[in-house]
C-alpha angles and dihedrals in degrees: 000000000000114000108278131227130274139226118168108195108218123011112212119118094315098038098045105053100050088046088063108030085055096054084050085062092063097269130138104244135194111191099206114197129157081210101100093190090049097049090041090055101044080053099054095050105269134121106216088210141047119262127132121263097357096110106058076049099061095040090050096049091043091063097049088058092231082121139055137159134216147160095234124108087180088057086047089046090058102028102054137065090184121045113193113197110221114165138126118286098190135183109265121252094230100047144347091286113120102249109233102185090113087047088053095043084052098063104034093056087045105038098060086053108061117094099184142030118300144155122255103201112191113216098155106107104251149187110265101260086046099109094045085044094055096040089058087049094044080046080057096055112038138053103259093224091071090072099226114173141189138228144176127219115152125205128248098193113162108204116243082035109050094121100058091035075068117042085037112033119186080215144342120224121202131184095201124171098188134041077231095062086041099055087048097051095043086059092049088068107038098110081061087047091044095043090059095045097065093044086056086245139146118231098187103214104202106185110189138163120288103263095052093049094061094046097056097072100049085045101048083047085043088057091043104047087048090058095062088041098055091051090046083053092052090045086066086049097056096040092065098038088047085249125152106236096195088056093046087047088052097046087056103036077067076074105089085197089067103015128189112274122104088013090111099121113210136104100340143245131314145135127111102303123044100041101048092034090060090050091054095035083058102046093047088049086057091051094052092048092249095105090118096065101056089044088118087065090081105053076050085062106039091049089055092049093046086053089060091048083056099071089058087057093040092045082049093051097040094054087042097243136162125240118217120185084282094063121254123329116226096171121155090025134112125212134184123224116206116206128020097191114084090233129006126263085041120082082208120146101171111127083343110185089205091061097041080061100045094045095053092047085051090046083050091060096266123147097226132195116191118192122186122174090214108017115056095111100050094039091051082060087056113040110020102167095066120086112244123201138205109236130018091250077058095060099041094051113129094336119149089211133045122197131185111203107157116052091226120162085242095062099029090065106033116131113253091208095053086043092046085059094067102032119098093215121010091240120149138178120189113215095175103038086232098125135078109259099201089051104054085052097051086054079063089254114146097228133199132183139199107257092004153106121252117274 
């Protein structure tokens, strides 16, 4: 079978990238928006996002002519052989459902189009019951002799390392009804097999039912979230029994069983993906009668909003001032916030645990001053009201409090003697447990860390 063409529906973060990274693979890619800025931007080289690598990609493909972007369902109809859908699945407004009208708008204005027989592939990260949903829809719409047919294979994109999450994938899940849909698929993804072939790799292809499919992926984000949960929740633990919560989180990472990844305890979890995917994985559970056994889900959720509220007692503690029922007053300080994104390598704000934390020391009465090396921008959209400043020196300039809130390589490997220089009062809280303690405190800076002693 020669590589088929094609279409990803929706190029934002998840679109785009695969847009790219499979033309990359040797594919012939149209990247499909309503957005005509984002489309525009995409088509003149540039990424309108920050991820690594991403950029030198789309301007190479671009000029090999192997991808294009449009606006025009009718040009994807009769381009692709393959349509990804690749849209937002958001939390809705009025609850903790994901919300699927993009999903829906995605395949009514593509379904009456196509005039021969063609693959939808899901990606968007969906309630269990989405992919039957969407091939009845897709039944609705088409004449059923063309043979059109549906699949689900959701995305596990790290940001930071979306391209390589990509190109090299550590699996690919597919939820496939036909050896047809199968063999299409499979050669849809030939330039992944090839690539690690010649690297001597293994890419596992696990193709399942529907339902299973779709809940891989809010299972795989449910495990992980409680993870971080669980060592948040032992970082309570160790903050009021005088533990170290780093050194308890390596002793047991030894474990296989448990192993040492997402076990960094700090200011918790965000972005556009875990928080809102255990709501929703939540709210569909209840609807299926099964809400009992993701109970646990919420106590996840509740222990990853109360970390961000920590900073705001520490900061309290730290400055030496009172709280009244209103919670502390900081009042006449300034602080500096170190990191906008909710992880580093990203410039996404979305449920950012740095912000959250920004915005409630600034509620307190605190001057903040928040500095990101990616994020400014976004982060201006979100929170307004807070200063931002240019470098780094800028936001640490006469402040009484330093935080860092985002583990970036800038900040993880600041000198605390140079820093020490502008400060008013050598004061930090790590928020992401990513400094040395003892040498922040040799520079004569008070630390504190999340989970742990003073230093």
């Amino acid at each position: 079978m020669t590589l088929p063409r094609l279409s990803f529906l929706g190029t934002g973060y998840l679109g785009a990238t695969y847009a790219i990274c499979f033309a990359e693979l040797g594919y012939e890619v149209l990247g499909v928006d309503v957005d005509d800025v984002k489309i525009a931007t995409l088509a003149s080289g540039r990424v309108p996002f920050h991820e690594p690598g991403l950029d030198d990609l789309l301007r190479r493909n671009l000029a090999a002519g192997r991808l294009r972007f449009s606006t025009s369902y009718e040009e994807a109809a009769e381009f692709a052989d393959v349509h990804f859908i690749c849209v937002g699945t958001p939390q809705r407004a009025d609850g903790m459902s994901a919300d699927l009208t993009y999903v829906e708008s995605a395949v009514t204005n593509l379904a009456p189009l196509l005039r021969r027989r063609a693959l939808i592939v899901g990606k968007s990260t969906v309630p269990v019951g989405t992919a039957t949903w969407v091939e009845q829809l897709v039944a609705k719409l088409i004449d059923p002799a063309l043979g059109v047919e549906v699949a689900w294979s959701p995305e596990f994109l790290q940001e930071g390392y979306a391209v390589e999450d990509v190109l090299r994938p550590n699996r690919i899940v597919a939820g496939i009804r036909s050896e047809w849909a199968n063999e299409l698929f499979r050669a849809a993804h030939k330039g992944v097999f090839d690539l690690a072939a010649t690297e001597d790799r293994d890419v596992p292809l696990v193709v399942t039912d529907f339902a299973t499919a779709e809940l891989v992926k809010v299972a795989a984000n449910a495990f992980l979230a409680t993870k971080i949960s669980f060592i948040n929740a032992m970082a309570e633990v160790c903050e009021v029994a005088g533990a170290d919560v780093t050194q308890l989180a390596r002793a047991i990472g030894y474990d296989p069983r448990i192993g040492n990844r997402f076990l960094q305890a700090g200011l918790g979890f965000g972005g556009g993906c875990l928080p809102k995917d255990i709501r929703a994985f939540q709210a569909r559970a209840q609807e299926l009668g099964a809400g009992e056994a993701v109970r646990f889900l919420h106590e996840v959720d509740l222990i990853n909003t109360r970390r961000r509220g920590r900073v705001l007692q520490m900061a309290a503690e730290l400055l030496e001032r009172p709280s009244g029922p209103a919670g502390p007053n900081l009042s006449g300080t300034t602080v500096a916030v170190l990191g906008a994104a909710f992880k580093p390598n990203s410039d996404d704000v979305r449920d950012a645990p740095s912000l959250a934390a920004a915005a409630a020391l600034a509620a307190a009465g605190a001057q903040v001053r928040v500095y990101d090396p990616q994020a400014m921008e976004n982060a201006r959209r979100a929170q307004p009201h807070l200063t931002y400043a240019p470098t780094l020196d800028a936001a640490v300039a006469d402040v009484a409090l330093v935080v860092v809130a985002t583990e970036w390589a800038e900040f993880r490997n600041a000198d605390p003697v140079l820093l020490g220089g502008l400060v008013a009062a050598r004061r930090i809280i790590d928020g992401r447990n990513c400094l040395d303690p003892a040498q922040w405190s040799r520079a004569g800076w008070t630390y504190r860390g999340m989970g742990r002693p003073p230093a």
